[in-house]
N, C-alpha and C positions, 0 to 999 in steps of 0.2 A: 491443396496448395498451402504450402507453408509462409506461413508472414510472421518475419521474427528480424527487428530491428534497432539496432544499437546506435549511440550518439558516436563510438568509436569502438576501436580496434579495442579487445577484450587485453587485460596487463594481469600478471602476477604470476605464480609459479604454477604451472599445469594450466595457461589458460592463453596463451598465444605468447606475443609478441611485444619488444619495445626498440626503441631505435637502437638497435647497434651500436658499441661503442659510445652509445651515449651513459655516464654516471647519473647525471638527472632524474633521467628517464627510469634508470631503473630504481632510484631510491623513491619517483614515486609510485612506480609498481607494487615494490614493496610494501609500502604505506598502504595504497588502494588495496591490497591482498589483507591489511587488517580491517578494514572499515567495513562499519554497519553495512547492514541489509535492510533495506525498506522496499514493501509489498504493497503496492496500493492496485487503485483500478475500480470503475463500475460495482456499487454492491450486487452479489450474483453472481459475478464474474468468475468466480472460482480461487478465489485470489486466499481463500480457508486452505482447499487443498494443495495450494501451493506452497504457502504457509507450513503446512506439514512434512510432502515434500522435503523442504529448506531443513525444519528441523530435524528428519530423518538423517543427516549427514552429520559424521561423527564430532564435525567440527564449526557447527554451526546452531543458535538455538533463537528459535524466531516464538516469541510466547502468544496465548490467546489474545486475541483483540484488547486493545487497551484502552481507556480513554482519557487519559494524563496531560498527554504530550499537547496538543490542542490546547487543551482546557489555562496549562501554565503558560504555556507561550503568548495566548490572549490578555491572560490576567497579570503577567509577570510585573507591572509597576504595584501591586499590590501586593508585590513580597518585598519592596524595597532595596536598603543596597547587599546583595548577597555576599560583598564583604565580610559585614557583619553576622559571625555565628548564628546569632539568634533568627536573623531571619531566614538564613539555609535551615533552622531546623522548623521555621512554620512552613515554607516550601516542601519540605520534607513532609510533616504531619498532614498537609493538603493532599498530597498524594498519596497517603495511606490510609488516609482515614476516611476519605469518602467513598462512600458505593458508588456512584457516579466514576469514578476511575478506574474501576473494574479491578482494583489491585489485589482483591481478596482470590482471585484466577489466577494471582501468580505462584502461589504456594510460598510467601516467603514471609521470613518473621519481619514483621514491621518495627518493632522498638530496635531488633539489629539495622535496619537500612535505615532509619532517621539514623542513626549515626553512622553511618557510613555514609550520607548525603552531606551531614554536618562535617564531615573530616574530609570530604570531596573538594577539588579547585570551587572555588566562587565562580561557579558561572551557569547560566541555565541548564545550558545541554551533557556540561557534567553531571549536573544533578538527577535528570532523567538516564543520563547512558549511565550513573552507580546503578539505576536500577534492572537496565538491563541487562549488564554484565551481571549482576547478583542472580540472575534469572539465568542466564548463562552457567554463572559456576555450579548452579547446582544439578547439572548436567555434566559436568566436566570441560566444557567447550568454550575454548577461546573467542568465539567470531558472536556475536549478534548482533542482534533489528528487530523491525516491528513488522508487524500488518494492520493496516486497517484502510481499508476503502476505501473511504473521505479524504484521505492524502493525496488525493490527486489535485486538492483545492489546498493544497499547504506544503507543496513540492520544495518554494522559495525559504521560508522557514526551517523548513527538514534541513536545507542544506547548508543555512546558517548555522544552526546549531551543530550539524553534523557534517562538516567541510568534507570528509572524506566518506561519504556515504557514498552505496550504490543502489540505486533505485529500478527495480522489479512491475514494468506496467504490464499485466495482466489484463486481454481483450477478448471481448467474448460478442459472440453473436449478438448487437442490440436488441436482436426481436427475442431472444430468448432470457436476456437480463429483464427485458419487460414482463415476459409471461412468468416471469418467475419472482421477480417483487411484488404482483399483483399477490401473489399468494403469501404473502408473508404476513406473521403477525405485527410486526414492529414497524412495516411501512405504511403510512396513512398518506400518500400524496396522490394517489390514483394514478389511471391511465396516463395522465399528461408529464404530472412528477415523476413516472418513470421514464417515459420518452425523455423528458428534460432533464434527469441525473445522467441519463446513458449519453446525451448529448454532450453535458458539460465533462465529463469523467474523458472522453475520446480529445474533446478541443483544447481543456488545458493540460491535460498529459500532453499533447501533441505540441501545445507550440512550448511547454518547456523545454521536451526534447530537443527542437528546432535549437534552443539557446544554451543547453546544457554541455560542459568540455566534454572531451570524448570520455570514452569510458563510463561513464554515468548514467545511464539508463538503457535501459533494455526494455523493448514490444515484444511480448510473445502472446501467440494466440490459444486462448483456451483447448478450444478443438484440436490443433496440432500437439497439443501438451498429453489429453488425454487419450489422443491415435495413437500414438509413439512414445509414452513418458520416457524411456532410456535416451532414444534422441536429442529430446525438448532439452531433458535434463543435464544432457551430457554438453548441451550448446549452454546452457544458465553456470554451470560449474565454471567451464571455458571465463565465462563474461568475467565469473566471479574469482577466476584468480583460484578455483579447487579443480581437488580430482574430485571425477563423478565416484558416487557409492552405490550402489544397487540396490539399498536398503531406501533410498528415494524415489524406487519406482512403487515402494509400496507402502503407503502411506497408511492404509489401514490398520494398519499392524497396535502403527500408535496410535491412531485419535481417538479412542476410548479413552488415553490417558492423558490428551493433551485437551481435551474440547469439553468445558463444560457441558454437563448433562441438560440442563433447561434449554439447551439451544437444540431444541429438536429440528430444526431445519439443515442443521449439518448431518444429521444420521445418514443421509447418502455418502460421508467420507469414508464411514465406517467399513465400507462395502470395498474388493478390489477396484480398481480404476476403471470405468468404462468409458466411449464413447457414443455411449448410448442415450446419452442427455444433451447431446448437441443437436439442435434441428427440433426441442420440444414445441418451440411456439406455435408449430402447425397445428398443432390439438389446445392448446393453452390461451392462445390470443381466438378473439371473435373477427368476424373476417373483418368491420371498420376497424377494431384497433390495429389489424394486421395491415391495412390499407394507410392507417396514419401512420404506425412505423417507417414504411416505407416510404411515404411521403418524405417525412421529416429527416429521416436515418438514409434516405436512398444512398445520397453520394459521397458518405463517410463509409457505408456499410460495402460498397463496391469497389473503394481504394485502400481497404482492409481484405482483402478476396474474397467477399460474401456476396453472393449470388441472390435477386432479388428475384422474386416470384410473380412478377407482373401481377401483384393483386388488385390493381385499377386503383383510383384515383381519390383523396380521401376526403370525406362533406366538409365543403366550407365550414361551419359548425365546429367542425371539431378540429381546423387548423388553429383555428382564431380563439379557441380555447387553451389550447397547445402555445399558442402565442402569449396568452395573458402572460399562462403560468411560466414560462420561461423568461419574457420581460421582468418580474417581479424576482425571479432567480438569479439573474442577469444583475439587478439593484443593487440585492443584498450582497454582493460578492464582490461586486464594488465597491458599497459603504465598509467590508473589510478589508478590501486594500486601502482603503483611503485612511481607516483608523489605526491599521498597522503602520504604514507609510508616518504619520503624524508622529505614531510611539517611538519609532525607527530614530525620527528627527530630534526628539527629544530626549531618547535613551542613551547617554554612554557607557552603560554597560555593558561587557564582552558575550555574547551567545556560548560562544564554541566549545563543547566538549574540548574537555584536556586529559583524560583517561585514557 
């Protein structure tokens, strides 16, 4: 069963439709045919090989995971007014200089982008999109974005900064996003922190979707992406206003050269596409945590077309555990709306990319 759902009718050239006769309509087709790409979704979710995918197309360039774009957007009264030079070029330096931003994965010279951040519009999201277009040119290719997972919790942001973004939710089996952050090195939240990311990663992608204009976001389902990649792909091109390229069915090709090597939990991109890692949790999950998934994940995992396994019924115990840890998740995610909301009221400073 395919499940793949968009806030609207797909705009731009090679990708459907706009009203007739309308001018409008198509200058913002037009527009939306340039604009970012953003990859979020469930960590696990596969939302890497999609990522590759995207960059496999001659005219698109999606870089390794980053960790910037967050980090400045939280922090940004502590760069000051970006009017002022000097402080685009500490914004800039923040962003190159720390490991924590993963910038050393982009391959690009750092003393050239602090000045090209510093000769950038004053505004946040230009200062992040010089770096991704820089990340872009050196591919050749007019179109990029990002990926990273946790965007599902920074949807509202992305889109201040990036008005004309298109956003990529990537969904995947919850019982197999859990069986498979159990085994990660980098996740420490356990059983319940993964039931509770895979939960949160489906409910606010989802009512974004609900509120976002058309054309803006796309659900596509992991499993269906890796049964079919020419299909999956040839419907994402559509959304995104391209043609499809073929060299996106095979992503292998390049992730050796796009995916840092320490990340050894991607070495299965490396591999052609299978769909043979859809359906792991059966061997992966013990039968209670298979029984609390389904618990907790039943009735989001069923109006996604995923098929529940009647594995009976899961020990109080470990609802009410499951409950803690997602009340306390629930909190935090709040206390950042409420401190974004505050900055919001007190900033007038412009977000929007102007690149």
């Amino acid at each position: 069963m395919v499940v793949m759902r968009q806030t609207g009718r797909p705009a731009g050239p090679g990708g459907g439709a706009h009203a007739p006769g309308s001018d409008r309509a198509a200058s913002e087709s037009a527009l939306r045919a340039l604009g970012p790409v953003f990859v979020l979704g469930c960590p696990r979710s596969g939302t890497t090989l999609l990522q590759l995918m995207l960059h496999a197309h001659p005219r698109i360039a999606i870089p390794p995971e980053t960790r910037f774009l967050q980090a400045i957007y939280y922090t940004r009264a502590g760069f000051g007014d970006l009017r002022d030079p000097a402080r685009r070029r500490d914004l800039a330096q923040f962003i190159v200089s720390r490991r924590s931003t993963l910038f050393g994965d982009l391959g690009l010279d750092a003393r050239e982008l602090v000045e090209e951040i510093v000769a950038a519009p004053p505004t946040l999201g230009s200062a992040a999109g010089t770096v991704f277009r820089a990340y872009a040119r050196r591919f050749g290719k007019p179109r990029w974005g990002d990926k990273r997972p946790g965007y599902y919790q920074f949807i509202p942001p992305l889109l201040r900064m990036f008005p004309g973004a298109q956003i990529i939710h990537l969904v995947r089996d919850g019982r197999d996003c859990v069986a498979s952050l159990k085994r990660m090195p980098w996740f420490d939240q356990g059983i319940y922190g993964a039931v509770a990311t895979w939960m949160e990663a489906i409910g606010q992608a989802g009512n974004a979707e609900r509120r976002l204009p058309p054309g803006t976001l796309l659900r596509v389902r992991y499993e269906d992406l890796v049964a079919d990649p020419p299909r999956l792909l040839m419907a994402i091109c559509a959304f995104l206003g391209e043609d499809y390229h073929p060299a996106m069915a095979a992503p292998h090709v390049i992730a050796g050269e796009l995916i840092p090597a320490r990340k050894a939990w991607h070495l299965g991109t490396r591999q052609p596409v299978t769909p043979a890692r859809a359906g792991t949790w059966r061997s992966g999950l013990e039968p209670w945590e298979a029984r609390l998934c389904e618990a907790v994940m039943g009735r989001r995992l069923r109006s996604l077309g995923y098929t529940l396994s009647g594995a009976g019924p899961a020990a109080p115990q470990h609802l009410a555990r499951f409950a803690g840890v997602a009340a306390r998740r629930l909190a935090a995610d709040r206390g950042r709306g409420v401190r974004d909301w505050w900055q919001r009221a007190h900033d007038s400073q412009p977000l929007a990319c102007l690149i």
